[in-house]
C-alpha positions, 0 to 999 in steps of 0.5 A: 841535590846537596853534597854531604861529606863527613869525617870520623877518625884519627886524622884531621878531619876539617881538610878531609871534609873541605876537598871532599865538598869540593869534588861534590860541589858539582852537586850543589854550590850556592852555599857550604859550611862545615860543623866540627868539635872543638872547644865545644860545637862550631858552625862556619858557613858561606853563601858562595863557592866551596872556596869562599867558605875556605877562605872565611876559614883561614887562620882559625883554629878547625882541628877537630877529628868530627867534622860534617860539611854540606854544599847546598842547592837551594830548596827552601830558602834563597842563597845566604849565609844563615840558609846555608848548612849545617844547621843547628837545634836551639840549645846549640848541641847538635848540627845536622846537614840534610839532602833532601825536601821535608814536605810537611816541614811547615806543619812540623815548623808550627808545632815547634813555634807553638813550644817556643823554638826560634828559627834563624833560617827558611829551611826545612833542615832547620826545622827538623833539627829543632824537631828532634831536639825537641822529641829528645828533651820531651822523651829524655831519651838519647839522640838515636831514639829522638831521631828515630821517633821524628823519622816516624812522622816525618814526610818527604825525601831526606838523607842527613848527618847530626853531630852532638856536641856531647857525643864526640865521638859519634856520627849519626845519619839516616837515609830515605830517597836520597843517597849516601855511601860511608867509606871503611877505613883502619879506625875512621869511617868517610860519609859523603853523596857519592863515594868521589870524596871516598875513593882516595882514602878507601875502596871499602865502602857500605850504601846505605838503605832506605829507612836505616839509621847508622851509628858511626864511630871512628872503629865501629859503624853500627847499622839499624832499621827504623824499627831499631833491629841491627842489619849487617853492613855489606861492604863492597869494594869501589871500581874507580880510581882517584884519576877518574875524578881529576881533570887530568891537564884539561881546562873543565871537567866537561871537555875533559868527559867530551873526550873521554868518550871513545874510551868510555863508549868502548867500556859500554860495549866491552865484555858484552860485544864482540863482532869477530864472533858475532855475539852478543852477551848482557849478563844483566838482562839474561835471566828476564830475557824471555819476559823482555821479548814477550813485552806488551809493551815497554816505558822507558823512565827518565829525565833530562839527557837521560829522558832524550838517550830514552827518545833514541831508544824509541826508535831503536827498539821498535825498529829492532824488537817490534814492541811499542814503547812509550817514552814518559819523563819520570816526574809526570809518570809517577802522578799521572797514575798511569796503567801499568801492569802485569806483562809491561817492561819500564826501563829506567834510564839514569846517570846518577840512579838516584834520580828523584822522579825516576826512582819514584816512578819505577817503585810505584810500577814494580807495586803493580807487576811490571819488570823494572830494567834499570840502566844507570851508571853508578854501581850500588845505586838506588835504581841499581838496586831496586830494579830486577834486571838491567846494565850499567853503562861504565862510563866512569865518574861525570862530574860536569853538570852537563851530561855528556859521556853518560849520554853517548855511554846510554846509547851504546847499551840501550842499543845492545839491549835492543839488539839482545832482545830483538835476536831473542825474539827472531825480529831481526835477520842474522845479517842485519844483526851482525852489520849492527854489531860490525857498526856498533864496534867501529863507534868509538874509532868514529868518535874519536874522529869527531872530535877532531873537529874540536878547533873548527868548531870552536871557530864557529862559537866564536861566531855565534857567541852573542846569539840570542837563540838557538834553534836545533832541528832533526828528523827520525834517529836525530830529532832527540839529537837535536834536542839534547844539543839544544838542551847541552846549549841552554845548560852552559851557555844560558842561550835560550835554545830550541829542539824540534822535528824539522818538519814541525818547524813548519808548525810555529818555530819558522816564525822565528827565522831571520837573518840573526837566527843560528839553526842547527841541523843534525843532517847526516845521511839517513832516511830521512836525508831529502825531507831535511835537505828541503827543510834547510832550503826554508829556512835559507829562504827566510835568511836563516843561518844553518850550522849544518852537521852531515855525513862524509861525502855529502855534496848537496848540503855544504853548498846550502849552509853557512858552517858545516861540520862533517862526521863519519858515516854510521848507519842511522840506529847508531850514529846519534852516537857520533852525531851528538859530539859536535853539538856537546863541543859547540856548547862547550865552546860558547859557554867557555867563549861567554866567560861562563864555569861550564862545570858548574851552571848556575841554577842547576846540580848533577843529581836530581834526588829532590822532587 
């Protein structure tokens, strides 16, 4: 969940490292440092924000052509300075940073105790630094080996960087679990979480794999297996500019995604529908589209926003495809040990695809004989990669904490996956197919006219601002709608907020209902209208405050709730799609209204590759 940035190269490599760390800070920022070669090993680092860490910098002496920096999210350790990375082995010649959790650190931390090593940190990084210094002095054997050797016994998550001050002129890092992606250039190479500190000084770049051990220098990157056999490095080339990571004239990154999203949605659909023609074309899923049809069953993996687009799926696919599906948050799956085999399907459901728990999840299944369908948003990513078949979302680089754009982008391309399958399979009637896919294409038009609701509802945080709680209610398609604005409502603004099946209120949340209580009603006109209609009334009855999102042309609910907000009608199996705007924009504007950074929510990091 850290951000790991790295530089080797005929340019300066400090400013390098310190812009990359602020494009990944989103990844990870209670704390960042930096480690460079200059006059022998320095170590600067900072309990706070990147710029805190710049500032502490100011007016010495960094030039350096070696340099690794680190934003951290706090595993083991609280926020300060002597937690924060890089961390150092006990001589002062090596400097590592580290994403990741080593389990059996403690273990590890003893043994190095009992030879005399003295920590200054609570990490687990600190430990396995001082481990490999300890293999290297007790083999005497050179740095690459050491780290090898200590790779072997250790257990857990991990990917890192080591810079050695008697090796100036070389960067190694190892992978396992989590990501890292080191950029080509002429004569210098970039290394970093994700290819965003990348992008603007290279398309070129190599995705590391698991259990390999990379050697770089500014004009060779040498690539090995635990087992010391060289791999040949597969250079790909990055689809994303520079602007995709810029804020582009927007106040947040967050708001700036929120809006990218007609255009991001369109990106999901493009090349894969085309409604003139009434076809449908998945490119991903074609050589397993037979074993998707015939699917006993079908477990869709996720956590989060992903684990709600996963909710939405439920409905859509059974509706669609008549298969039964399971929804299971990834990090309860993969302990539970579940029965998973031969004939199931697990779709895998991530932004980043290199969510910890899910990653875990869909490797143990794969072991016992199901198809793994991935469906993520980066390309070259660990679920992309170790899934059989499966559809990127192209939603473009998200770089707020809070998901938005990958959630709406999930929906479109789970929804074409359902439809795909269900046309396949003869469970869908050509008419209703081409409606689904007259709908599906009029989606980001609607979008787009959902957000010009942005000023109305900015109005309506003001007035519900200082509330205390939040309740968020839907029924069918919109009940995982409502839990994923509840969640947006938590993530950025820090109220505590609920999601429930407005029937289910009736079941324990009513309780809560008085006059000071905000409940948000995801009431466009469905199947379900007249039960939710009724549902409204309870809660007006009990002095409840209903913020109520329906459907254009509605004239039985506006009259009944205190705000309304009004969307574009779309059939029920998509409109989640456009239902789903107001609730980001509303928590946007309560965060920002609070005084709060929506882009970077305390507590929390983009990607969860730590379990």
């Amino acid at each position: 969940m850290c951000g790991i940035v790295a530089y080797i190269g005929q340019r300066e490599a400090y400013p390098i490292v310190l812009k990359g760390l602020k494009r990944l800070e989103y990844r990870g920022y209670d704390s960042a440092g930096v480690a460079l070669i200059n006059d022998g090993l320095k170590v600067y680092k900072k309990k706070g924000k990147v710029s805190e860490l710049e500032d502490h910098l100011t007016g010495k002496n960094t030039s350096s052509h070696i340099a690794i920096g680190h934003t951290r999210w706090a595993t083991h350790g609280e926020p300060c300075d002597r937690n924060s990375h890089p961390h150092t082995s006990g001589n002062g010649k090596l400097a590592m940073i580290h994403n990741g959790i080593i389990e059996n650190y403690t273990q590890l931390k003893q043994e190095l105790l009992n030879k005399g090593h003295v920590f200054t940190s609570d990490t687990d990084t600190e430990v396995l630094i001082h481990f490999i210094e300890e293999i290297q002095q007790s083999n005497h054997c050179g740095l690459e080996e050491a780290l090898r050797i200590a790779l072997k016994r250790v257990v857990g998550a991990y990917v890192l960087v080591i810079v050695d001050e008697d090796n100036p002129d070389t960067l190694i890092a190892a992978r396992k679990g989590s990501p890292l992606v080191i950029g080509v250039g002429k004569g210098e190479h970039f290394l970093a979480s994700d290819a965003s500190p990348i992008v603007e000084y290279t398309k070129e770049v190599v995705y590391v794999n698991d259990y390999e051990i990379a050697i770089i220098k500014a004009d060779e990157l040498i690539l090995k297996n635990i087992s010391n056999e060289r791999q040949t490095p597969y250079i790909q080339k990055l689809d994303i500019e520079l602007a995709a990571i810029e804020k582009s004239g927007y106040d947040h990154f967050m708001l700036k995604e929120v809006f990218e999203q007609p255009q991001t949605i369109l990106d999901s659909l493009r090349g894969r529908l085309d409604a003139k023609k009434g076809t449908l074309t998945i490119g991903g899923i074609r050589d397993h589209l037979s074993q998707l049809a015939g699917a006993k069953r079908i477990i869709i993996v996720a956590c989060g926003t992903s684990w709600h687009a996963g909710l939405v799926a439920e409905y859509m696919i059974e509706e669609l495809c008549r298969i039964p599906v399971e929804v299971e948050y990834a990090s309860e799956f993969r302990y539970r040990n579940p029965v998973v085999g031969e004939g199931d399907v697990i779709i895998a459901v991530s932004q980043s695809g290199e969510t910890a728990d899910t990653l875990v999840a869909i490797e143990a299944a794969k072991k016992k004989g199901a198809t793994i369908l991935g469906v993520c948003n980066v390309v070259g990513s660990s679920i992309a990669r170790i899934s059989d078949a499966g559809a990127y979302t192209h939603a473009g680089p998200e770089i707020g904490v809070a998901s938005t754009k990958a959630f709406t982008a999930q929906l479109a391309v789970l929804c074409l996956i359902g439809l795909k399958v269900a046309q396949e399979k003869g469970t869908i009637t050509e008419q209703r197919f081409q409606h689904l896919l007259d709908e599906l294409d009029h989606i980001p038009e609607k979008v787009a006219t959902a957000l010009q609701l942005n000023d109305q509802i900015k109005k309506i945080a003001d007035k519900y601002k200082d509330a205390r709680d939040f309740l968020y209610l839907g029924r069918g398609y919109n009940f995982p709608v409502a839990l994923e604005g509840a969640l947006k409502l938590k993530e950025i603004s820090y109220i505590h907020a609920e999601g429930y099946p407005a029937a289910e209120m009736k079941h324990g949340p009513i309780a809560l209902v008085d006059e000071n209580l905000p409940v948000v009603f995801v009431a466009t006109r469905d199947s379900y209208y007249e039960k939710v209609v009724s549902n409204i009334q309870e809660i007006k009855a009990r002095k409840g405050k209903v913020i109520a999102v329906v459907t254009e042309g509605d004239l039985t609910i506006p009259p009944m709730a205190d705000d309304v907000i009004v969307i574009p009608e779309a059939d029920e199996l998509v409109a989640p799609i456009v239902s789903v705007i107001p609730l980001q924009l509303l928590a946007y504007h309560i965060g920002v209204l609070k005084g709060y950074d929506v882009d970077k929510p305390r507590n929390l990091a983009k990607s969860v590759t730590v379990e």
